[in-house]
C-alpha positions as CSV (number, residue, x, y, z in Angstrom):
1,X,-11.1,-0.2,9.6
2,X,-12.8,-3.3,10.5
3,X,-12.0,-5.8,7.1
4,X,-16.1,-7.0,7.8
5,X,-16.4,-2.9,6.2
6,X,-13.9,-3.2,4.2
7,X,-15.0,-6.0,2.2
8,X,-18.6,-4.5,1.9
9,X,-17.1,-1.8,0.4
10,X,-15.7,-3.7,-2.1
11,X,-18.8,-5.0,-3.2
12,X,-20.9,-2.0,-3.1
13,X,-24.2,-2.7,-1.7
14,X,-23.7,-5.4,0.5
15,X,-23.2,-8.1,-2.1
16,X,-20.9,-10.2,-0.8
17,X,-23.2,-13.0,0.4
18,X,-22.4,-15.8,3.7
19,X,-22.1,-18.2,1.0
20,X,-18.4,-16.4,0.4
21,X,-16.7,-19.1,2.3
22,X,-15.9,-21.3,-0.5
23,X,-12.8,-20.3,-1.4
24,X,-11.3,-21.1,-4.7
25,X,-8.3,-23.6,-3.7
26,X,-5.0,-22.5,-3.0
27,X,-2.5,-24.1,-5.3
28,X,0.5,-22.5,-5.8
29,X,0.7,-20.1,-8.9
30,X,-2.4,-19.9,-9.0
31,X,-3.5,-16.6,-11.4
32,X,-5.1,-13.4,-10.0
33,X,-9.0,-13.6,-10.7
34,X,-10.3,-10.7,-13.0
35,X,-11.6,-8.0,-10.8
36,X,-15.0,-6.7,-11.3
37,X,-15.9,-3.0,-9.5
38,X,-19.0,-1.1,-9.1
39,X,-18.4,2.3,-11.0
40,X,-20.5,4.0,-8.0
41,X,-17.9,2.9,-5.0
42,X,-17.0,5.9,-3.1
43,X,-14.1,4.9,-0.9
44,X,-15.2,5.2,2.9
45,X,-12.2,7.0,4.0
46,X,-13.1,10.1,1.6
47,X,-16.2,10.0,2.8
48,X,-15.4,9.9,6.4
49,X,-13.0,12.8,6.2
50,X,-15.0,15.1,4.0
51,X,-18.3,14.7,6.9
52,X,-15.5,16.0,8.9
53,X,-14.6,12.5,10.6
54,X,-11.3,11.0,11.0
55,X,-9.8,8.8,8.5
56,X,-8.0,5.1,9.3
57,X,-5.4,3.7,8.7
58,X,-5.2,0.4,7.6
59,X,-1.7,-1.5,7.7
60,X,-1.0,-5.0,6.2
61,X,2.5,-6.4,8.5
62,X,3.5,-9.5,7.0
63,X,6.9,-11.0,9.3
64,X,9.9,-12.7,8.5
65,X,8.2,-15.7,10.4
66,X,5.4,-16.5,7.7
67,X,2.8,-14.9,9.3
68,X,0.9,-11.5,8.6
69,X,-1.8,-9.4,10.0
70,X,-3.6,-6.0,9.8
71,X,-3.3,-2.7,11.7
72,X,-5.7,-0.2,12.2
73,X,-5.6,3.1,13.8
74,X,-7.9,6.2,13.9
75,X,-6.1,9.6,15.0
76,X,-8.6,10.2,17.6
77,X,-7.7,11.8,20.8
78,X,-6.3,9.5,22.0
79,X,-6.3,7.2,19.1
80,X,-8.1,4.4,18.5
81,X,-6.6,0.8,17.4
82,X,-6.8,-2.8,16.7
83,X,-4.5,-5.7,15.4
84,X,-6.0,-8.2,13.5
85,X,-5.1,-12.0,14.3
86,X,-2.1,-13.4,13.0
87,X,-2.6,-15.6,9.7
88,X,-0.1,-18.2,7.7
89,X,1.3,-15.9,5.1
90,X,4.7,-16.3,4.2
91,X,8.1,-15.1,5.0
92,X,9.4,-11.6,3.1
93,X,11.8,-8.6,3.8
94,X,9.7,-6.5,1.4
95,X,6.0,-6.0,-0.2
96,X,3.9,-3.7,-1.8
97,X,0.3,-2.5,-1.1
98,X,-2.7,-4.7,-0.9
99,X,-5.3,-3.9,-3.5
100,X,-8.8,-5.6,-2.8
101,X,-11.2,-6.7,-5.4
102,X,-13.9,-8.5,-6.3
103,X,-14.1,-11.5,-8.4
104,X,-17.0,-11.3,-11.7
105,X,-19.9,-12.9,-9.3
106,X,-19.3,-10.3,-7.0
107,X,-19.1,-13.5,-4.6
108,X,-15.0,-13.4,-3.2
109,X,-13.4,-10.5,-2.1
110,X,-9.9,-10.9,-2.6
111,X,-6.3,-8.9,-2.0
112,X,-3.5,-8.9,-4.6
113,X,-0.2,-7.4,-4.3
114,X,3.6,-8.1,-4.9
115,X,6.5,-9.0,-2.7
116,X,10.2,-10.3,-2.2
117,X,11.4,-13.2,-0.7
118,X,15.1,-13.6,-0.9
119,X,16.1,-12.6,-5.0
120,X,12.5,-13.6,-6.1
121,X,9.5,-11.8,-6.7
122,X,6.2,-13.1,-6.1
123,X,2.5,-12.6,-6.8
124,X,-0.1,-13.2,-4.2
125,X,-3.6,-13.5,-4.2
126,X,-5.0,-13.5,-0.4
127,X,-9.1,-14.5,-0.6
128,X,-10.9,-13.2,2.4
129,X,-13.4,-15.6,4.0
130,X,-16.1,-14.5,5.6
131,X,-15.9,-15.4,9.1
132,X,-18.1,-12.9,10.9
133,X,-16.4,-9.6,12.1
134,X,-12.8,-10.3,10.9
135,X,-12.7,-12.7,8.3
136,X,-10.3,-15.2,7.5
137,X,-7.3,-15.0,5.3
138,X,-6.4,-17.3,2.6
139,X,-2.9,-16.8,0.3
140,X,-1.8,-18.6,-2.9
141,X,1.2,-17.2,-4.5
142,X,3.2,-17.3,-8.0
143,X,6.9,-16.9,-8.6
144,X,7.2,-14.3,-11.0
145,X,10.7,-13.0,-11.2
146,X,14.6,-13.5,-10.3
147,X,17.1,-11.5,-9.9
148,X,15.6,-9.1,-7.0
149,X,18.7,-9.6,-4.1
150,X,20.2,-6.1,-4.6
151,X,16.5,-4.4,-4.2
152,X,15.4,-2.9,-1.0
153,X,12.3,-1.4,-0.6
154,X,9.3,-1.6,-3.8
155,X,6.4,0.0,-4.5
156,X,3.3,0.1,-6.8
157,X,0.8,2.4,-8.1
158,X,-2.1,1.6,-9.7
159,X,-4.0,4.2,-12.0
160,X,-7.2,2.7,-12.8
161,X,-10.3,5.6,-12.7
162,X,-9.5,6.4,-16.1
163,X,-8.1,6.5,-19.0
164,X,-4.8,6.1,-20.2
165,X,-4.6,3.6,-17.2
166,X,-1.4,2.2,-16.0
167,X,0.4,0.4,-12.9
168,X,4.0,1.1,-12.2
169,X,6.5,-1.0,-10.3
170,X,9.2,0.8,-8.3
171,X,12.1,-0.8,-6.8
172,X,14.9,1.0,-4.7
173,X,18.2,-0.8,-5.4
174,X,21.3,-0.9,-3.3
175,X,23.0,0.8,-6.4
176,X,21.5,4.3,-5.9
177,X,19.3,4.0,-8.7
178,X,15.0,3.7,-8.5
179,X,14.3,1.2,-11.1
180,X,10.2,1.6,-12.8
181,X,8.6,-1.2,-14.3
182,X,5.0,-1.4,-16.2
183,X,3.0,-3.6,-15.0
184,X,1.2,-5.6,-17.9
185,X,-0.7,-8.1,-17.1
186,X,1.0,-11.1,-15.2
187,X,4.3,-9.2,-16.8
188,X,6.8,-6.7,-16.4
189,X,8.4,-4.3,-18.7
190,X,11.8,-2.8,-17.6
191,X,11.7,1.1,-17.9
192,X,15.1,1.3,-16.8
193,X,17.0,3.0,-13.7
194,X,16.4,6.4,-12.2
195,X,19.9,7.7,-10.9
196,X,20.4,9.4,-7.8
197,X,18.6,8.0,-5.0
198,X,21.6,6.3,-2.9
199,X,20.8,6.9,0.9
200,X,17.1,6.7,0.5
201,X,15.5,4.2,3.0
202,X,11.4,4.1,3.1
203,X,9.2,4.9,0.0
204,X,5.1,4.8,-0.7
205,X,3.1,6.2,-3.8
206,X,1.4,9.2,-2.7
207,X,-0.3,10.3,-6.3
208,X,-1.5,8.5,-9.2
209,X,-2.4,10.5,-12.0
210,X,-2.8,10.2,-15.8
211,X,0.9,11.8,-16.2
212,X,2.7,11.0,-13.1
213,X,3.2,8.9,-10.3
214,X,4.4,11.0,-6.8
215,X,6.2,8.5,-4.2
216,X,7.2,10.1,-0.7
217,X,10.9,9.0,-0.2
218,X,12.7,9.6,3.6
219,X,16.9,9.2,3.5
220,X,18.9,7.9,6.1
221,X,20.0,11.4,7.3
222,X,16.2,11.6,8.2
223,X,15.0,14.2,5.4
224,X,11.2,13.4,4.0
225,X,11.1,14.0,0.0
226,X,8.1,13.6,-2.1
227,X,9.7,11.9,-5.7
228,X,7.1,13.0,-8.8
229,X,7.7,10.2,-11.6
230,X,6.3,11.3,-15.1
231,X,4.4,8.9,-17.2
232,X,6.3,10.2,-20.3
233,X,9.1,7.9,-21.3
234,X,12.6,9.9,-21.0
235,X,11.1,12.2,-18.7
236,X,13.1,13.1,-15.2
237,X,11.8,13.0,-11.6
238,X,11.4,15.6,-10.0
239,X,12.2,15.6,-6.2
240,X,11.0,18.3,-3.6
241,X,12.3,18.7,0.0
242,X,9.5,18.5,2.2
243,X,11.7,18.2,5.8
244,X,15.0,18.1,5.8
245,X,14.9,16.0,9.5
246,X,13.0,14.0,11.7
247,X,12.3,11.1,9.7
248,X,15.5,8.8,10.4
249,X,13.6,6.5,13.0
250,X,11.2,5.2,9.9
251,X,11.9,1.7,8.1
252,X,8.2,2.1,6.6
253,X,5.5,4.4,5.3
254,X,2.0,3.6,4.6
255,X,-0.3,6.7,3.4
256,X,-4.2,6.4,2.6
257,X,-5.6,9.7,1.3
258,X,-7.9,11.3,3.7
259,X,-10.5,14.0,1.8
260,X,-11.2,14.8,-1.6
261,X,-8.8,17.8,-1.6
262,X,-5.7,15.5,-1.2
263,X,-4.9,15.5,2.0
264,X,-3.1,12.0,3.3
265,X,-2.7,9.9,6.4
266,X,0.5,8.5,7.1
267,X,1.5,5.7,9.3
268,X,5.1,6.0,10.3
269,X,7.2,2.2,11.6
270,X,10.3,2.6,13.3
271,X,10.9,-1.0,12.8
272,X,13.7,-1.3,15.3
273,X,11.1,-0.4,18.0
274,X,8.3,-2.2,16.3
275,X,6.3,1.2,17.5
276,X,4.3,2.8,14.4
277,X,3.6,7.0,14.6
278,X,0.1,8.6,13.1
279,X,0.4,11.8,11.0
280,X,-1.9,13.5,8.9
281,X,-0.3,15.4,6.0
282,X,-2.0,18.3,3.4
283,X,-1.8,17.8,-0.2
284,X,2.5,17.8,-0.7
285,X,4.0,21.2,-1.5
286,X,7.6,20.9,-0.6
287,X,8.7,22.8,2.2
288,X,5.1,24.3,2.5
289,X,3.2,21.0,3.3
290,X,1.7,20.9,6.7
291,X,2.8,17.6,8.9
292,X,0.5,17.2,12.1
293,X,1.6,14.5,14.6
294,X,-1.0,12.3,16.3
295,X,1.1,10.3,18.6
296,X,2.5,6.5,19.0
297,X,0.0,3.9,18.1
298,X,-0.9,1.6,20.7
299,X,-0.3,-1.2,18.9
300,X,3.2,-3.2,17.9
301,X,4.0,-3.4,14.2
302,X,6.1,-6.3,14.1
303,X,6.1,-6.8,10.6
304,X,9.4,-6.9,7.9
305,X,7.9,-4.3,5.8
306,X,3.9,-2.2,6.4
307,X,1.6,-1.5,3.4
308,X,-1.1,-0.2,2.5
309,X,-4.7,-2.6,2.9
310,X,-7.0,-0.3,0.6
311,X,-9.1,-1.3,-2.6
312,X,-8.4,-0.9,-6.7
313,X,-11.0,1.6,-6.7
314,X,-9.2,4.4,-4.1
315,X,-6.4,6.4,-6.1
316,X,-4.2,8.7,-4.2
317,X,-4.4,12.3,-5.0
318,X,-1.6,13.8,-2.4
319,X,0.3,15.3,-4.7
Protein backbone atom coordinates (compact mmCIF):
# COMPACT_ATOMS: atom_id res chain seq x y z
CA UNK A 1 0.00 0.00 0.00
CA UNK A 2 1.14 3.26 -1.24
CA UNK A 3 2.00 5.36 2.45
CA UNK A 4 0.22 8.57 0.36
CA UNK A 5 -3.17 5.89 1.19
CA UNK A 6 -2.07 4.99 4.08
CA UNK A 7 -1.78 8.19 5.77
CA UNK A 8 -5.24 9.32 4.37
CA UNK A 9 -6.54 6.57 6.14
CA UNK A 10 -5.32 7.65 9.14
CA UNK A 11 -6.93 10.75 9.06
CA UNK A 12 -10.29 9.71 7.80
CA UNK A 13 -11.53 11.97 5.28
CA UNK A 14 -8.62 13.35 3.72
CA UNK A 15 -7.55 15.64 6.61
CA UNK A 16 -4.23 15.64 6.53
CA UNK A 17 -3.58 18.99 4.81
CA UNK A 18 -0.01 19.97 2.43
CA UNK A 19 0.66 22.18 5.24
CA UNK A 20 1.85 18.64 7.08
CA UNK A 21 5.38 19.29 6.26
CA UNK A 22 6.30 20.99 9.39
CA UNK A 23 7.47 18.53 11.35
CA UNK A 24 7.79 18.84 15.01
CA UNK A 25 11.76 18.66 15.62
CA UNK A 26 13.57 15.76 16.22
CA UNK A 27 15.37 15.82 19.47
CA UNK A 28 16.26 12.86 20.95
CA UNK A 29 13.77 11.46 23.65
CA UNK A 30 11.51 13.19 22.41
CA UNK A 31 7.72 11.84 23.86
CA UNK A 32 5.12 10.05 21.61
CA UNK A 33 2.41 12.75 20.71
CA UNK A 34 -1.20 11.66 21.91
CA UNK A 35 -3.00 10.01 19.11
CA UNK A 36 -6.30 11.18 18.07
CA UNK A 37 -8.57 8.54 15.69
CA UNK A 38 -11.75 9.00 13.90
CA UNK A 39 -14.21 6.35 15.54
CA UNK A 40 -15.55 5.77 11.78
CA UNK A 41 -12.01 4.42 10.19
CA UNK A 42 -12.55 1.25 8.51
CA UNK A 43 -9.16 -0.20 7.86
CA UNK A 44 -8.70 -0.37 3.90
CA UNK A 45 -7.38 -3.86 3.90
CA UNK A 46 -10.82 -5.28 5.43
CA UNK A 47 -12.47 -3.48 3.10
CA UNK A 48 -10.44 -4.54 0.11
CA UNK A 49 -10.72 -8.18 0.99
CA UNK A 50 -14.38 -8.39 1.93
CA UNK A 51 -15.32 -6.55 -2.03
CA UNK A 52 -13.45 -9.69 -2.78
CA UNK A 53 -10.01 -7.88 -3.61
CA UNK A 54 -6.66 -8.74 -2.51
CA UNK A 55 -5.19 -7.57 0.59
CA UNK A 56 -1.30 -5.95 0.99
CA UNK A 57 1.14 -6.35 2.69
CA UNK A 58 2.92 -3.73 4.11
CA UNK A 59 6.56 -4.40 5.62
CA UNK A 60 8.67 -1.95 7.60
CA UNK A 61 12.74 -3.38 7.06
CA UNK A 62 14.85 -1.36 9.20
CA UNK A 63 18.96 -2.72 8.60
CA UNK A 64 21.80 -3.04 10.67
CA UNK A 65 23.21 -0.06 8.62
CA UNK A 66 20.81 2.74 9.97
CA UNK A 67 18.61 2.86 7.35
CA UNK A 68 14.90 1.54 6.89
CA UNK A 69 12.31 1.27 4.29
CA UNK A 70 8.85 -0.18 3.36
CA UNK A 71 7.69 -3.24 1.42
CA UNK A 72 4.69 -3.82 -0.19
CA UNK A 73 3.22 -6.63 -1.96
CA UNK A 74 -0.23 -7.65 -3.25
CA UNK A 75 -0.72 -11.57 -3.97
CA UNK A 76 -1.88 -11.04 -7.38
CA UNK A 77 -1.10 -13.42 -10.10
CA UNK A 78 1.74 -12.68 -10.38
CA UNK A 79 2.15 -10.40 -7.53
CA UNK A 80 2.45 -7.07 -7.40
CA UNK A 81 5.29 -4.98 -5.41
CA UNK A 82 7.19 -1.91 -4.46
CA UNK A 83 10.14 -0.84 -2.12
CA UNK A 84 9.95 2.27 -0.71
CA UNK A 85 13.28 4.49 -0.66
CA UNK A 86 15.66 4.00 1.87
CA UNK A 87 15.50 6.59 4.86
CA UNK A 88 18.15 7.49 7.93
CA UNK A 89 16.71 5.30 10.66
CA UNK A 90 18.95 3.68 12.84
CA UNK A 91 20.78 0.49 13.35
CA UNK A 92 18.79 -2.57 15.28
CA UNK A 93 18.74 -6.49 15.29
CA UNK A 94 15.15 -6.38 16.41
CA UNK A 95 11.69 -4.25 16.33
CA UNK A 96 8.21 -4.42 16.75
CA UNK A 97 5.22 -3.24 14.56
CA UNK A 98 4.65 0.26 13.35
CA UNK A 99 1.45 1.63 14.58
CA UNK A 100 0.39 5.06 12.74
CA UNK A 101 -1.52 7.77 14.30
CA UNK A 102 -2.59 11.02 14.20
CA UNK A 103 -1.58 13.85 16.28
CA UNK A 104 -4.88 16.01 18.11
CA UNK A 105 -4.94 18.62 15.00
CA UNK A 106 -5.39 15.81 12.85
CA UNK A 107 -2.26 17.71 11.04
CA UNK A 108 0.94 14.88 11.41
CA UNK A 109 0.61 11.51 10.79
CA UNK A 110 3.08 9.70 12.64
CA UNK A 111 4.42 5.86 13.34
CA UNK A 112 5.44 4.64 16.87
CA UNK A 113 6.82 1.40 17.69
CA UNK A 114 9.67 -0.27 19.86
CA UNK A 115 13.05 -1.76 19.12
CA UNK A 116 16.49 -3.13 20.25
CA UNK A 117 19.75 -1.90 19.77
CA UNK A 118 22.47 -3.84 21.41
CA UNK A 119 20.95 -4.45 25.45
CA UNK A 120 18.70 -1.31 25.10
CA UNK A 121 15.33 -0.78 24.26
CA UNK A 122 14.17 2.21 22.52
CA UNK A 123 11.00 4.18 21.59
CA UNK A 124 10.61 5.77 18.29
CA UNK A 125 8.35 8.11 16.95
CA UNK A 126 8.82 8.31 12.84
CA UNK A 127 6.60 11.61 11.57
CA UNK A 128 5.62 11.17 7.92
CA UNK A 129 6.10 14.24 5.77
CA UNK A 130 4.15 14.81 3.02
CA UNK A 131 6.12 14.67 0.09
CA UNK A 132 3.75 13.83 -2.67
CA UNK A 133 3.27 9.99 -3.40
CA UNK A 134 5.69 8.59 -0.84
CA UNK A 135 6.30 10.79 1.85
CA UNK A 136 9.20 11.40 3.72
CA UNK A 137 10.32 9.87 6.96
CA UNK A 138 11.41 11.57 10.00
CA UNK A 139 12.63 9.43 13.43
CA UNK A 140 13.33 10.69 16.94
CA UNK A 141 13.91 8.07 19.50
CA UNK A 142 14.00 7.56 23.50
CA UNK A 143 16.05 5.20 25.48
CA UNK A 144 13.67 3.43 27.53
CA UNK A 145 15.23 0.30 28.98
CA UNK A 146 18.56 -1.84 29.76
CA UNK A 147 19.09 -4.99 30.22
CA UNK A 148 17.68 -6.47 26.78
CA UNK A 149 21.10 -8.54 25.41
CA UNK A 150 19.82 -12.03 26.04
CA UNK A 151 16.36 -11.18 24.09
CA UNK A 152 15.86 -12.24 20.53
CA UNK A 153 12.92 -11.51 18.81
CA UNK A 154 9.84 -8.93 20.49
CA UNK A 155 6.63 -8.29 19.85
CA UNK A 156 3.49 -6.01 20.68
CA UNK A 157 -0.09 -6.06 20.66
CA UNK A 158 -2.18 -3.34 21.01
CA UNK A 159 -5.98 -3.76 22.03
CA UNK A 160 -7.48 -0.50 21.59
CA UNK A 161 -11.35 -0.85 19.96
CA UNK A 162 -12.62 -1.30 23.37
CA UNK A 163 -12.85 -1.75 26.52
CA UNK A 164 -10.76 -3.25 28.94
CA UNK A 165 -7.88 -2.02 26.57
CA UNK A 166 -4.39 -3.10 26.90
CA UNK A 167 -0.90 -3.37 25.02
CA UNK A 168 1.34 -6.24 25.77
CA UNK A 169 5.14 -6.50 25.22
CA UNK A 170 6.56 -9.98 24.29
CA UNK A 171 10.08 -10.77 24.24
CA UNK A 172 11.62 -14.26 23.31
CA UNK A 173 14.75 -14.77 25.41
CA UNK A 174 17.72 -16.90 24.82
CA UNK A 175 16.69 -18.72 28.17
CA UNK A 176 13.63 -20.63 26.69
CA UNK A 177 11.27 -18.45 28.39
CA UNK A 178 8.62 -15.68 26.50
CA UNK A 179 8.77 -12.83 28.86
CA UNK A 180 5.12 -10.34 28.74
CA UNK A 181 5.17 -6.90 29.70
CA UNK A 182 2.16 -4.27 30.07
CA UNK A 183 2.59 -1.54 28.40
CA UNK A 184 1.58 1.63 30.55
CA UNK A 185 2.14 4.60 29.27
CA UNK A 186 5.97 5.53 28.54
CA UNK A 187 6.35 2.37 31.12
CA UNK A 188 6.60 -1.22 31.51
CA UNK A 189 5.39 -3.58 33.97
CA UNK A 190 7.17 -7.04 34.16
CA UNK A 191 4.50 -9.97 34.07
CA UNK A 192 7.14 -12.36 34.39
CA UNK A 193 8.44 -15.39 32.15
CA UNK A 194 6.50 -17.95 30.24
CA UNK A 195 8.51 -21.28 30.26
CA UNK A 196 8.94 -23.43 27.49
CA UNK A 197 9.58 -21.83 24.36
CA UNK A 198 13.56 -22.78 23.81
CA UNK A 199 14.06 -23.45 19.94
CA UNK A 200 11.44 -20.93 18.82
CA UNK A 201 12.88 -18.48 16.21
CA UNK A 202 10.19 -15.89 14.44
CA UNK A 203 7.05 -14.62 16.31
CA UNK A 204 4.10 -11.91 15.35
CA UNK A 205 0.66 -11.18 17.17
CA UNK A 206 -1.94 -12.67 15.23
CA UNK A 207 -5.21 -11.79 17.68
CA UNK A 208 -5.91 -9.07 20.03
CA UNK A 209 -8.84 -9.64 22.01
CA UNK A 210 -10.34 -8.42 25.39
CA UNK A 211 -8.97 -11.83 27.04
CA UNK A 212 -6.09 -12.90 25.08
CA UNK A 213 -3.37 -12.13 22.86
CA UNK A 214 -2.56 -15.08 19.95
CA UNK A 215 1.12 -14.78 18.63
CA UNK A 216 2.16 -17.24 15.62
CA UNK A 217 5.55 -18.75 16.74
CA UNK A 218 7.82 -21.02 14.02
CA UNK A 219 10.91 -23.23 15.77
CA UNK A 220 14.01 -23.95 14.42
CA UNK A 221 12.98 -27.57 13.37
CA UNK A 222 10.64 -25.60 11.02
CA UNK A 223 7.14 -26.32 12.76
CA UNK A 224 4.54 -23.13 12.59
CA UNK A 225 2.64 -22.76 16.24
CA UNK A 226 0.06 -20.26 16.94
CA UNK A 227 0.88 -19.24 21.06
CA UNK A 228 -2.74 -17.91 22.67
CA UNK A 229 -1.63 -15.64 25.77
CA UNK A 230 -4.58 -14.99 28.30
CA UNK A 231 -5.08 -11.60 29.65
CA UNK A 232 -5.82 -13.19 33.11
CA UNK A 233 -2.74 -12.94 35.37
CA UNK A 234 -1.55 -16.72 36.31
CA UNK A 235 -3.19 -17.91 33.34
CA UNK A 236 -1.07 -20.48 30.92
CA UNK A 237 -0.56 -20.34 27.10
CA UNK A 238 -1.86 -22.34 25.27
CA UNK A 239 0.02 -23.52 22.08
CA UNK A 240 -1.51 -25.29 18.98
CA UNK A 241 0.44 -27.16 16.20
CA UNK A 242 -0.50 -25.61 13.07
CA UNK A 243 2.48 -27.40 10.73
CA UNK A 244 4.87 -29.42 12.02
CA UNK A 245 7.40 -28.37 8.87
CA UNK A 246 8.26 -26.07 6.27
CA UNK A 247 8.90 -23.04 8.13
CA UNK A 248 12.72 -23.38 8.97
CA UNK A 249 13.89 -20.95 6.14
CA UNK A 250 11.89 -17.91 8.10
CA UNK A 251 13.94 -15.30 10.43
CA UNK A 252 10.59 -13.01 10.20
CA UNK A 253 6.83 -12.96 10.12
CA UNK A 254 4.61 -10.03 9.42
CA UNK A 255 0.74 -10.78 9.23
CA UNK A 256 -2.06 -8.05 8.42
CA UNK A 257 -5.65 -9.47 8.74
CA UNK A 258 -7.26 -9.72 5.51
CA UNK A 259 -11.44 -9.84 5.91
CA UNK A 260 -13.67 -9.40 8.60
CA UNK A 261 -13.91 -13.21 9.28
CA UNK A 262 -10.18 -13.42 10.35
CA UNK A 263 -8.45 -14.49 7.76
CA UNK A 264 -4.57 -13.10 7.64
CA UNK A 265 -1.84 -12.32 5.21
CA UNK A 266 1.48 -13.37 6.06
CA UNK A 267 4.76 -12.27 4.68
CA UNK A 268 7.35 -14.79 5.24
CA UNK A 269 11.70 -13.41 5.25
CA UNK A 270 14.17 -15.95 4.86
CA UNK A 271 16.74 -13.45 6.01
CA UNK A 272 19.69 -15.39 4.83
CA UNK A 273 18.37 -15.02 1.23
CA UNK A 274 16.99 -11.53 1.87
CA UNK A 275 13.95 -13.18 -0.32
CA UNK A 276 10.34 -12.61 1.51
CA UNK A 277 7.35 -15.44 0.63
CA UNK A 278 3.45 -14.27 0.42
CA UNK A 279 0.82 -16.54 2.06
CA UNK A 280 -2.58 -16.04 2.92
CA UNK A 281 -3.80 -17.99 6.04
CA UNK A 282 -7.78 -18.66 7.39
CA UNK A 283 -8.65 -17.73 10.81
CA UNK A 284 -5.95 -20.30 12.95
CA UNK A 285 -7.39 -23.68 13.95
CA UNK A 286 -4.33 -25.88 14.58
CA UNK A 287 -3.78 -28.46 12.36
CA UNK A 288 -7.06 -27.49 10.39
CA UNK A 289 -6.01 -23.93 9.29
CA UNK A 290 -5.64 -23.53 5.61
CA UNK A 291 -2.01 -22.07 4.37
CA UNK A 292 -2.17 -20.94 0.55
CA UNK A 293 1.26 -20.03 -0.98
CA UNK A 294 1.48 -17.02 -3.39
CA UNK A 295 5.02 -17.25 -4.39
CA UNK A 296 8.53 -15.26 -3.83
CA UNK A 297 8.13 -11.45 -3.71
CA UNK A 298 9.97 -9.65 -6.23
CA UNK A 299 11.48 -7.56 -4.08
CA UNK A 300 14.74 -7.95 -1.48
CA UNK A 301 13.98 -7.66 2.17
CA UNK A 302 17.29 -6.72 3.41
CA UNK A 303 16.25 -5.63 6.69
CA UNK A 304 17.60 -7.14 10.45
CA UNK A 305 14.15 -7.83 11.49
CA UNK A 306 10.32 -7.04 9.12
CA UNK A 307 7.17 -5.71 10.89
CA UNK A 308 4.17 -4.86 10.43
CA UNK A 309 3.37 -0.85 8.89
CA UNK A 310 -0.49 -0.79 9.84
CA UNK A 311 -2.45 1.84 11.99
CA UNK A 312 -3.74 1.88 15.98
CA UNK A 313 -7.16 1.54 14.70
CA UNK A 314 -6.69 -2.21 12.77
CA UNK A 315 -6.83 -5.07 15.46
CA UNK A 316 -6.00 -8.54 14.36
CA UNK A 317 -8.73 -11.07 14.73
CA UNK A 318 -6.81 -14.35 13.24
CA UNK A 319 -7.29 -16.32 15.95
Amino acid sequence: MKLQRLALALTGAGLLAATVASVPAAATGQDDPKPRFAKSLTPNSIKAADAGEPCTSDVMAPNAAGTARDIGAVPTRPIASYSGTPFKYVGTRANSTWYGAVNASGTQVYFYGLLLQGGSLYRHTSYLRDNGEEGTWVPTFKKVGTGWTSFKSIATSNYSVAAPRHAYLYGLNTNGSLYRYQIVGAGFRALGPLPGFRGFKAMTVISETATYDTLLMTTNAGALWTVRIPVAAGAKPVLKLVRSSGWAAYESLVVQGCGSRGGALITAVDHNTQSGYLFSMSKANGTATVITSHGKVPEVYDGVSHVSLTTHYDQLISE
